[in-house]
N, C-alpha and C positions, 0 to 999 in steps of 0.2 A: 504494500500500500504506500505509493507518494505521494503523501500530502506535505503542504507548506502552511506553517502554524505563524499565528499575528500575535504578536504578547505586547504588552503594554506593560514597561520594566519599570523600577524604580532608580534616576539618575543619580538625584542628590536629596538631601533630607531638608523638610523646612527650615527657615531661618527670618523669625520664626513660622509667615505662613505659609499657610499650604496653596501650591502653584498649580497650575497645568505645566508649566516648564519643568518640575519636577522629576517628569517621568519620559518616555520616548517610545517609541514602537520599534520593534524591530520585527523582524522575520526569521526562520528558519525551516528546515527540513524536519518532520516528525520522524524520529528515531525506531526502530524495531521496538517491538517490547520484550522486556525481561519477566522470570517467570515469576506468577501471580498478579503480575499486571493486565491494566485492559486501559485501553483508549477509548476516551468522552468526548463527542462532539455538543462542545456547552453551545446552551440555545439563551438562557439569561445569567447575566453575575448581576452581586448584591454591590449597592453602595451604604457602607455605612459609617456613622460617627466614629466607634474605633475605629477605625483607621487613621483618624489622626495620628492617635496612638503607636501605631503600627510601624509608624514611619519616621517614629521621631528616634533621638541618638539615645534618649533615656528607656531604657528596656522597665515595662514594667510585670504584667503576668504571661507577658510571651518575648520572644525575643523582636527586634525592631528586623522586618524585611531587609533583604539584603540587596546593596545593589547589582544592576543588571539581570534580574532575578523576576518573574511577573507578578504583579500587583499582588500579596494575599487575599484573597476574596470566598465566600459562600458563590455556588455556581447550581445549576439547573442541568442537566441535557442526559444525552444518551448515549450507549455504549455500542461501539462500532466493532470494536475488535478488542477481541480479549485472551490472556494465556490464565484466565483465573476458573475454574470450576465452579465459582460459586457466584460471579457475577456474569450473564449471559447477553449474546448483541441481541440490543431491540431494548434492554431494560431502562429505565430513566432512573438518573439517580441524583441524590442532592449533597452536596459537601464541598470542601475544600479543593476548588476547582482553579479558583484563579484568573486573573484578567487576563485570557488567550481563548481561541478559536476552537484548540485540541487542548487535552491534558491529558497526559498519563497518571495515572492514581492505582494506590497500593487499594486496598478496603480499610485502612486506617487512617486514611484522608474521607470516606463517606459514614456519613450518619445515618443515612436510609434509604431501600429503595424504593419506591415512590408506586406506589399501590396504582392498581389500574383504576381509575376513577373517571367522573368527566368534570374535575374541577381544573380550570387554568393551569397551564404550567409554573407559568408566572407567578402564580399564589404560593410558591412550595417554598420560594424566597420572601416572602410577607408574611400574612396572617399567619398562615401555615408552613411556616418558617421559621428560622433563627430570631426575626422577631413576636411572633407570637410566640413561641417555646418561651421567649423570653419575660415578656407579657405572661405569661401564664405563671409561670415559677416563680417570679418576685413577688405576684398577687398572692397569688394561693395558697404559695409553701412560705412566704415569707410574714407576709402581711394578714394573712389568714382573714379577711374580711368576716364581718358578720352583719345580716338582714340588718338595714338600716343606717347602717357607718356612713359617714362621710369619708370619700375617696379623691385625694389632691394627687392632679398627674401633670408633668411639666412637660414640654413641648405634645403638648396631647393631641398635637395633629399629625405629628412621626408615625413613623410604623412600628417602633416600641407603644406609645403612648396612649397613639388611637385604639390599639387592642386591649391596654391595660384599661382605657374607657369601660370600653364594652365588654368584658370582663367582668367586671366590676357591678354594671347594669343586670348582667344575668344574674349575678348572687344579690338583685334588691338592693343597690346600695346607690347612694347619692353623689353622682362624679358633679367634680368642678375640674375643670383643665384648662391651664397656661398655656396661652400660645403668642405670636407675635404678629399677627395680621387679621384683620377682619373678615377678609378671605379665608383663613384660617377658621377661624374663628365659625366662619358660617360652616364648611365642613362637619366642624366637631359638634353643633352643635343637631343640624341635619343628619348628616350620615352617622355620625358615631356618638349620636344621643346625647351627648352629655348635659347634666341639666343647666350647668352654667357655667362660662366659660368667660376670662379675663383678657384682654389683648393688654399685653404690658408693654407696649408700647402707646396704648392710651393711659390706662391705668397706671400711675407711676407710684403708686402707693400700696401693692398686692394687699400687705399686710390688712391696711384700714379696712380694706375693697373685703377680705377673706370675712373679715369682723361682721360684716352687713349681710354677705350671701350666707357663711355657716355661721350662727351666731353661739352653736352651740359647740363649737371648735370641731379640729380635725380626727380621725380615728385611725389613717391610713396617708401616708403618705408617700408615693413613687417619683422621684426624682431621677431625673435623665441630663441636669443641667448642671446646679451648685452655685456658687456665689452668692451675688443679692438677693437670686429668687428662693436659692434655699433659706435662708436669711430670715426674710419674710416670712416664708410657712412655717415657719417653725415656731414663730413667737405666737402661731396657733392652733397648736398640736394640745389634743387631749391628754386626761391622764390612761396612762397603760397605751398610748398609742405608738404605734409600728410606722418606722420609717424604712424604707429600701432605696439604695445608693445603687441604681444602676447607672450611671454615665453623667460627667462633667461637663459637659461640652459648654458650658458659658464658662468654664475657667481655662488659664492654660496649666496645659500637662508641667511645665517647670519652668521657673520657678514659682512652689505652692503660694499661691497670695494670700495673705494675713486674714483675719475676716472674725467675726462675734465666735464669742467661744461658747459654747451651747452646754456646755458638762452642769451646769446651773439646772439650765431646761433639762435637760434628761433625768438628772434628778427629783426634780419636785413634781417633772410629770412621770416618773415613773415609767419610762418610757421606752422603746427600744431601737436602736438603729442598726442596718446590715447591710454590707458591700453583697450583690449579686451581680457572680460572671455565670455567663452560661455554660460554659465550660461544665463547670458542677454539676448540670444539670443531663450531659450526653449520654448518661445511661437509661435515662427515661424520656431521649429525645420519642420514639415510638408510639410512644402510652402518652406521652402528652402530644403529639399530632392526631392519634386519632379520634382523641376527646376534641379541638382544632376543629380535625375536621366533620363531628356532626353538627356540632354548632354551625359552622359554616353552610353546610348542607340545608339546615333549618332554618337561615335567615337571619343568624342569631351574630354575626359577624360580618361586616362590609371590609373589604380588600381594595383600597384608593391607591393607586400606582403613577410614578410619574416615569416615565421608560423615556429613555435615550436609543439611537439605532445603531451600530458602529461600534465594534471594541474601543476603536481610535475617541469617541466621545466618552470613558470612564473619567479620565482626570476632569474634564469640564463638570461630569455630573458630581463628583465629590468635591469642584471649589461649591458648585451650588449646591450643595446637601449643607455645607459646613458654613456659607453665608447664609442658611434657611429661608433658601427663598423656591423651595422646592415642594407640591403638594402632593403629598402623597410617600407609599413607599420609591424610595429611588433606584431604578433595574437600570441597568443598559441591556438591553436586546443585540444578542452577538449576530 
């Protein structure tokens, strides 16, 4: 088999932002495979906030991408050819695929393969993806909702955020979600229910704003951002209420900036807070897609995508994922 593979590399690391000049396309020849491999013809890769991360010189729960080397990415597609027994061509599979056209992958680069259904391909990188897995595990096993909670979600028009929404809605509970645009804002409030929702870039006061919609404070807390907006909710957080630290992305990765010290608040609210990676979570990647996927099946989850066409369009979609000026989950379509 001669194929010619398109990768979109990593050149140089931010400094400190994140560029399109960053990275470069190159080309090459797909190599034979070795045994237990098989070759993926990816159809969508994932763009997400880590990745900032990923790229940067400070290593934190993974090592920072190497250069000349293809973007690290979550990928979609199908298997053409394989020396593995246990993954067959025709199958579609989802994992650690990478921003190129082919990849060769061990089965310890995939998380799963992808049931025959007739739900979008594209969804397997979304709701029913690495972000909803995500959305699911901080809600459910972190934050443990109960009937009636008030649920605070930051960037809740993301594809982390917007499932944590509705999530949330299933188990009877009362979402408010931060976002930054009206347009946004319409979104979350239409398609991913939420009952009430802040644009903080009008609202320059979340806190007082929090005070008037939950007056009777927070019970749940899912943060995807940190800084002022963590800041803010926090000074209205219940007693015995649950916070989950999934993602920064309003602060930078280094150096940490200074900010209110909360160990007061966690004390006299009795309160809890937790880092979730998902990582923790890949042994029940399975079992929580196909809870995922009835919900979705039943209506119970909307899947908003904003798809790019062209491997060569990955860097453009993650400067716009990371300026949030992006609606929806963010795909490039290879």
């Amino acid at each position: 088999m001669n194929l010619t593979n398109t990768k979109i590399v990593l050149k140089r690391r931010p400094n400190p932002e994140v560029l399109e000049d960053l990275f470069d396309k190159i080309t090459d020849t797909v190599r034979e495979l070795n045994e237990e491999e098989f070759l993926v013809e990816v159809s969508y890769v994932s763009i997400d906030p880590a990745m900032r991360g990923w790229i940067s010189t400070v290593g934190n729960y993974s090592e920072p991408v190497a250069f000349n080397e293809p973007m690290r990415s979550f990928g979609v597609g199908k298997i053409i050819s394989t020396k593995n027994i246990k993954f067959e061509v025709g199958d579609f599979v989802v994992g650690w695929l990478g921003w190129q056209k082919y990849s060769i992958v061990k089965p310890k680069n995939i998380q799963m393969k992808i049931p025959e259904n007739d739900v979008p391909l594209s969804a397997n990188l979304g709701v029913l993806g690495l972000n909803g897995i995500t959305a699911h595990a901080g809600l459910l096993d972190i934050c443990k909702p109960n009937k009636g909670d008030t649920v605070v979600v930051t960037t809740a028009a993301g594809s982390v955020g917007s499932a944590v929404g509705q999530i949330a809605k299933i188990f009877d509970c009362k979402t408010i979600g931060i976002t930054s645009s009206n347009e946004k804002k319409f979104f979350c409030l239409n398609e991913f229910k939420y009952d009430h929702v802040i644009n903080y870039n009008e609202i320059k006061d979340i806190s007082s704003e929090l005070k008037k919609i939950a007056p009777q404070g927070i019970d749940c807390f899912f943060d995807n951002v940190g800084g002022e907006q963590f800041d803010a909710i926090m000074e209205n957080i219940n007693i015995n209420a649950r916070v989950v630290v999934c993602g920064t992305i309003g602060m930078p990765s280094h150096p940490i900036p200074n900010g209110p010290r909360i160990n007061r608040t966690l004390l006299v609210k009795r309160a809890r807070i937790q880092g979730l990676l998902i990582l923790d979570y890949f042994n029940k990647y399975s079992e929580i897609y196909n809870e995922l996927l009835d919900w979705y099946k039943k209506g119970k989850l909307n899947n908003k995508e904003d798809i790019s066409h062209g491997i060569e369009t990955a860097p453009k979609s993650l400067v716009k994922l990371l300026n949030g000026s992006n609606l929806g989950k963010q795909l490039v379509k290879v």
